[in-house]
C-alpha positions as CSV (number, residue, x, y, z in Angstrom):
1,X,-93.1,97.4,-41.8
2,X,-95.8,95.4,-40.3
3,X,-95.0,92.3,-42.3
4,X,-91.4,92.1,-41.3
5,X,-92.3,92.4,-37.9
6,X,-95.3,89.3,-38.1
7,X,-92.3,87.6,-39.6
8,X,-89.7,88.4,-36.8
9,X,-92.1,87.3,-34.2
10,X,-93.1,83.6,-36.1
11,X,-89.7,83.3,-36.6
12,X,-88.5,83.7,-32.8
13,X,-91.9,81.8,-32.1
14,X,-90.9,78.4,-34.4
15,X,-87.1,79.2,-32.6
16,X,-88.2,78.4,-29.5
17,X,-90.5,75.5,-30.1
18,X,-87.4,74.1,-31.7
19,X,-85.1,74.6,-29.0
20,X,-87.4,72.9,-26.6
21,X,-88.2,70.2,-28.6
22,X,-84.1,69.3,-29.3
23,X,-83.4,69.5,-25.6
24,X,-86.8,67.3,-24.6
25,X,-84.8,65.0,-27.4
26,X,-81.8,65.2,-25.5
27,X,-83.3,64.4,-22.2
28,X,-85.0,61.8,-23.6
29,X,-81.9,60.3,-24.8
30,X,-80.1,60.6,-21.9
31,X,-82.8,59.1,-19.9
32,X,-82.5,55.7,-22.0
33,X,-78.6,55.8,-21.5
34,X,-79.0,56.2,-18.0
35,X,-81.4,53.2,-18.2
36,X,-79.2,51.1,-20.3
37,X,-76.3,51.8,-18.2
38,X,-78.0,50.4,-15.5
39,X,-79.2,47.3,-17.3
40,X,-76.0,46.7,-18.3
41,X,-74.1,47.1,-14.4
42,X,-76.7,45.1,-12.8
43,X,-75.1,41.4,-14.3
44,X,-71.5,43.1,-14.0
45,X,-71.8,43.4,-10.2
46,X,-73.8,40.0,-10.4
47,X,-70.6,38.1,-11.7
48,X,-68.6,40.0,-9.6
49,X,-68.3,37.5,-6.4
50,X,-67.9,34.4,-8.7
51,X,-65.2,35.4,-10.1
52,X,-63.8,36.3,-6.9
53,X,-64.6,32.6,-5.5
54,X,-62.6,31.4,-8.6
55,X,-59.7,33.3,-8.3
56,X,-59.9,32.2,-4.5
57,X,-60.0,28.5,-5.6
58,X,-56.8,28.6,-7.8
59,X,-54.6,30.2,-5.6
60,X,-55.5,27.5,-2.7
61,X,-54.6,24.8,-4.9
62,X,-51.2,26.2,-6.2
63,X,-50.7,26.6,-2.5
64,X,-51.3,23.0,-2.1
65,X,-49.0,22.2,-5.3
66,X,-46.4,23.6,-3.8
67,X,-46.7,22.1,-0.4
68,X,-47.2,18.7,-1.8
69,X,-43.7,19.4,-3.7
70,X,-41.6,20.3,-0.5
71,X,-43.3,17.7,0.8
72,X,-42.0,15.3,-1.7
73,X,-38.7,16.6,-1.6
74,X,-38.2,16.1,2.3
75,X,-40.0,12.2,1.6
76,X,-37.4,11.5,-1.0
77,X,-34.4,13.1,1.1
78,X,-35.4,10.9,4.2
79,X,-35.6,8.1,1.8
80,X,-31.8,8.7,0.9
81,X,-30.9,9.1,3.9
82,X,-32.3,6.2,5.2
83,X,-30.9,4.0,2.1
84,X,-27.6,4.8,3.1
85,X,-28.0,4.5,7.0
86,X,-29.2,0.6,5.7
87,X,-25.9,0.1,3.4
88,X,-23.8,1.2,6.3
89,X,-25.5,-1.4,8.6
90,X,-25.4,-3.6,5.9
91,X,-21.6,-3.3,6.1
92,X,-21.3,-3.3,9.7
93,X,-23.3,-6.6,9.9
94,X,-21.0,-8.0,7.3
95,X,-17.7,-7.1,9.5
96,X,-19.5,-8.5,12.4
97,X,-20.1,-11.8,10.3
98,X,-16.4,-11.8,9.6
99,X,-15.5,-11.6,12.9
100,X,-17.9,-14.1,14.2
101,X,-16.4,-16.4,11.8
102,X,-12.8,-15.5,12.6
103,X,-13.9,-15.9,16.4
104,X,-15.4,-19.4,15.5
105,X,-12.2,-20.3,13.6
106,X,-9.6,-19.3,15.8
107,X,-12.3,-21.2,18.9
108,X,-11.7,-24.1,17.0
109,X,-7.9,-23.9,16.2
110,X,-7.3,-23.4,19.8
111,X,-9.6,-26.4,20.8
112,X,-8.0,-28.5,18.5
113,X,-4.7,-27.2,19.8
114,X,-5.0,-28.4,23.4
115,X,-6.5,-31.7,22.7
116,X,-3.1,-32.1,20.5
117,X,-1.3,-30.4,23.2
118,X,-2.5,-32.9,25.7
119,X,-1.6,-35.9,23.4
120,X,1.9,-34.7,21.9
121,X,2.8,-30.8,23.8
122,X,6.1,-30.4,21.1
123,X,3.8,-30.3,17.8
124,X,1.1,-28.2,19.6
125,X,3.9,-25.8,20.7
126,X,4.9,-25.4,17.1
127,X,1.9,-24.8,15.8
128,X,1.2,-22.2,18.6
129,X,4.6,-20.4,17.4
130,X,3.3,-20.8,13.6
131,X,-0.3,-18.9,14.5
132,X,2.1,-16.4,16.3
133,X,4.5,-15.9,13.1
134,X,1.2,-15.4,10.9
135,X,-0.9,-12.9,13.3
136,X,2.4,-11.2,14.5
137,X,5.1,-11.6,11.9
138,X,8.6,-10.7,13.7
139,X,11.4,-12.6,11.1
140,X,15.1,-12.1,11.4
141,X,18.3,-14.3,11.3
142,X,22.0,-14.1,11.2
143,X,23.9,-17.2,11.0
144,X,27.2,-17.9,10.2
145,X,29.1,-20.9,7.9
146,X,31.5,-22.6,10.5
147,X,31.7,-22.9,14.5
148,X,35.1,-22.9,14.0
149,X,38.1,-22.7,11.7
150,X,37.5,-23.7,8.5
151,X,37.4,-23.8,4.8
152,X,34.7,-25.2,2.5
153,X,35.5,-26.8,-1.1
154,X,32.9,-27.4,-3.9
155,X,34.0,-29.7,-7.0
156,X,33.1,-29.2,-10.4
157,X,29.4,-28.4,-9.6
158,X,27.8,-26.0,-7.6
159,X,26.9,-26.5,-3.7
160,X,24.4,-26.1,-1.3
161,X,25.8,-23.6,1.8
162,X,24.5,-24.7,5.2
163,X,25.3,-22.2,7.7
164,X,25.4,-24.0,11.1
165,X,26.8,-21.2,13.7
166,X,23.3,-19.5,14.6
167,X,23.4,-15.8,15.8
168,X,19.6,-15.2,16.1
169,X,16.7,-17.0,14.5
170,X,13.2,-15.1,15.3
171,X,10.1,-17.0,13.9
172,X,12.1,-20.3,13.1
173,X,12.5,-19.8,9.4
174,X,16.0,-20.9,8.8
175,X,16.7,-23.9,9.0
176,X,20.2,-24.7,10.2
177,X,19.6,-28.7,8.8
178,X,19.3,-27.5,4.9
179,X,20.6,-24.1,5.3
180,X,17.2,-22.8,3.3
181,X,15.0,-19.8,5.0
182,X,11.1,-20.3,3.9
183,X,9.3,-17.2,3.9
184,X,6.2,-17.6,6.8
185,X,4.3,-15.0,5.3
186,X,4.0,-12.9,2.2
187,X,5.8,-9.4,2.3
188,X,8.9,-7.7,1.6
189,X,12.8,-9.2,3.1
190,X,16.1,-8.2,2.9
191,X,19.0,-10.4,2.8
192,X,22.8,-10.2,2.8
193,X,25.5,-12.2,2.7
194,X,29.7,-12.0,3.3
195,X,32.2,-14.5,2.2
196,X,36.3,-15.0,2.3
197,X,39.2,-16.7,0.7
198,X,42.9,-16.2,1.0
199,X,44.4,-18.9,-1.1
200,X,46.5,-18.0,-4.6
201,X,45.0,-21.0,-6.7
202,X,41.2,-20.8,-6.0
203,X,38.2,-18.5,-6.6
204,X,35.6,-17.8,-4.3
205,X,32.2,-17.6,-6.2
206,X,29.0,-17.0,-3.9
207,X,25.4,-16.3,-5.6
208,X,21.9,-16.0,-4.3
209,X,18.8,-18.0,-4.8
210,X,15.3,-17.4,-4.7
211,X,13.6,-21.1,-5.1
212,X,15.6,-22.2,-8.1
213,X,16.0,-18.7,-9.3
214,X,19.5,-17.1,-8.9
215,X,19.1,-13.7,-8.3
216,X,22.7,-12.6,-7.5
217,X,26.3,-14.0,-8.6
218,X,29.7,-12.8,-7.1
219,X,33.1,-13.6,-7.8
220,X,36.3,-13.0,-6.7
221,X,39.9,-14.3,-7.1
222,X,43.2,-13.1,-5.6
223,X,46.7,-13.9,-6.5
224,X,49.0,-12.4,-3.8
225,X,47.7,-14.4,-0.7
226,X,45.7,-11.5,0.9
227,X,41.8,-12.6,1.4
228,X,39.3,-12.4,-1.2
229,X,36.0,-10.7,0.7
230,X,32.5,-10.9,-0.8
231,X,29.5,-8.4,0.4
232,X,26.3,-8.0,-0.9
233,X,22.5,-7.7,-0.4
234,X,19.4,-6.9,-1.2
235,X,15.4,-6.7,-0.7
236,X,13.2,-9.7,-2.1
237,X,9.2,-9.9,-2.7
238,X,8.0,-13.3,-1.1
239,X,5.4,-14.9,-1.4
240,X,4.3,-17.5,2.0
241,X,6.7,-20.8,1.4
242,X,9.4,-19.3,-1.0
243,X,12.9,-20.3,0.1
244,X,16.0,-18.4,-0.2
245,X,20.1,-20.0,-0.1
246,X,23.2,-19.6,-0.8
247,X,25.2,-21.6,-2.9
248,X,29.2,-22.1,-3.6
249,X,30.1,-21.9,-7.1
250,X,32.0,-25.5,-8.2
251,X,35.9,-25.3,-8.1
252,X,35.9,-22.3,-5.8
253,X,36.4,-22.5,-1.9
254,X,35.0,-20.3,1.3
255,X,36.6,-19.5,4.4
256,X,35.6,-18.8,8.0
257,X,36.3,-19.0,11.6
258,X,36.3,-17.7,15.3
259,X,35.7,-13.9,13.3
260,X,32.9,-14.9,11.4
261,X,34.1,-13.9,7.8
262,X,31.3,-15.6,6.1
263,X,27.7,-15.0,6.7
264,X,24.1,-15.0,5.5
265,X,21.5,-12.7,7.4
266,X,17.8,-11.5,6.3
267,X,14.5,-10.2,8.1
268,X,10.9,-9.3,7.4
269,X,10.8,-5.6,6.5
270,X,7.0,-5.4,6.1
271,X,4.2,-8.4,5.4
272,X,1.7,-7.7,2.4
């Protein structure tokens, strides 16, 4: 009974020298850890503000990155800007060139005029009326074959018409000598023409001509003594200096009189 109880008592005795021995251990052990922990946080809060100034540092220049790059952009859309500002000066300048040079031109026409005018006035005032004719085109006639009554035979060939009765004749450009109208300026004409003949035995043939092109042919032929009539016309591209007639087919014959039965009329509808 004794000797269990001895035993009890070493046994509780070598219990608690255990116990304080494991948790000294622990202390121990926890006392390093906290001293390691340490250690280890001192360089972590260390490196803290570099990083921080780094961080700082790369934002700035981004920021800088970007505002160089608007930058740019705004250089390069003035640059545009003022590259097409320069080709629109550029342009103006040549139209004021033009001008002078017109200016000049027409300076010296009009110099040159009045010394002619003063040594022969008729040819200057035609040459006035020309300038006129080519800055302002206004062309029309209406003329008509005979002043009086009348009839016109061609032979065996073809013939020239020269209408001599003169209705109107703005800008001068039919001639009532030749019976030819000469385009003054490029554009657009229309022409038109009438003719008559009342005999049984003839024809009355009438055609157009542009230069020696003919661009239109009529006939006509009656055998029960009534007139024979002719009307026709048409629009015509011209270039400056083209002429334009009538002409009376051979072995046929034309009438007119007081009434104006046969005619040849054209104008200017629009210069090009």
């Amino acid at each position: 009974m004794r000797a269990a109880i001895s035993l009890l008592v070493l046994l509780f005795s070598m219990r608690g020298a255990l116990t304080q021995s494991f948790q000294a251990g622990i202390q121990s052990a926890g006392d390093k850890a906290s001293a390691d922990s340490a250690e280890d946080a001192t360089p972590a809060a260390v490196d803290a503000p570099g990083q921080l100034d780094v961080s700082a540092e790369l934002k700035e220049l981004r920021d800088m990155v970007v505002e160089l790059r608007i930058t740019l952009r705004l250089t390069q859309d003035e640059l545009t800007a003022t590259q097409d500002e320069l080709k629109v000066t550029q342009a103006e300048l040549t139209t004021v060139k033009t001008r002078q040079i017109t200016s000049e031109a027409e300076i010296s026409t009009l110099k040159q005029l009045t010394t002619e005018q003063k040594a022969d006035p008729t040819q200057a005032e035609a040459k006035l009326n020309m300038l006129d004719v080519l800055e302002n085109p206004k062309v029309a006639f209406s003329v008509g074959l005979l002043e009086s009554h009348g009839e016109i035979h061609a032979d065996l060939d073809d013939m020239d018409l020269v209408y001599s009765k003169i209705f109107t004749n703005i800008g001068e450009a039919y001639d009532e000598m030749t019976g030819f109208f000469t385009a003054p300026v490029k554009g657009v004409y229309y022409f038109r023409f009438t003719g008559t003949y009342y005999a049984n035995r003839y024809g009355i043939g009438l055609m157009m001509y542009k230069n020696e092109e003919k661009v239109m042919y009529l006939y006509d032929y009656k055998t029960d003594g009534r007139f024979a009539y002719l009307s026709s016309g048409l629009p015509m591209q011209l270039e400056a200096g083209d002429k334009v007639h009538m002409r009376l087919q051979g072995a046929s014959r034309i009438y007119d009189d007081e009434d104006n039965h046969s005619t040849f009329s054209g104008f200017l509808i629009f210069p090009l």
